[in-house]
C-alpha positions in Angstrom: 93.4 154.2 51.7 96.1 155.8 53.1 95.5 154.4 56.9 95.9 150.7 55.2 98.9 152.0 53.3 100.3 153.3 57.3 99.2 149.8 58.2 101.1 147.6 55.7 104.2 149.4 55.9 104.3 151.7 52.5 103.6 155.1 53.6 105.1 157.2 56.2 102.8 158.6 58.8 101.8 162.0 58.1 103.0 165.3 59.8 101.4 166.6 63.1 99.9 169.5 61.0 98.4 167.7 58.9 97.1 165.0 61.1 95.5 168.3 62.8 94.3 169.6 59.8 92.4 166.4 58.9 90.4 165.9 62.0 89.4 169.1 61.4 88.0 169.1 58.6 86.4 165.5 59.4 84.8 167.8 62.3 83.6 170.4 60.4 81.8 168.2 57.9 80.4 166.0 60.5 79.2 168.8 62.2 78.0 170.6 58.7 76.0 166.9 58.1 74.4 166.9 61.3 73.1 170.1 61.8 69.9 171.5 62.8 68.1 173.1 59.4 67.7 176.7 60.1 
């Protein structure tokens, strides 16, 4: 929701932290979803 707020004009775009922040965590559950079972 936020990226079609950025896209329409009626949010600001976010910090470089927390841009940084975001991917990670988008990373970490990717990778936690895609892992081998143990």
């Amino acid at each position: 929701m936020h990226n079609f707020r950025l896209l329409v004009g009626c949010a600001a775009p976010a910090d470089q932290d927390t841009v940084e922040e975001h991917v990670r965590e988008v990373v970490m559950l990717f990778m936690r979803a895609y892992r081998p079972d143990a």
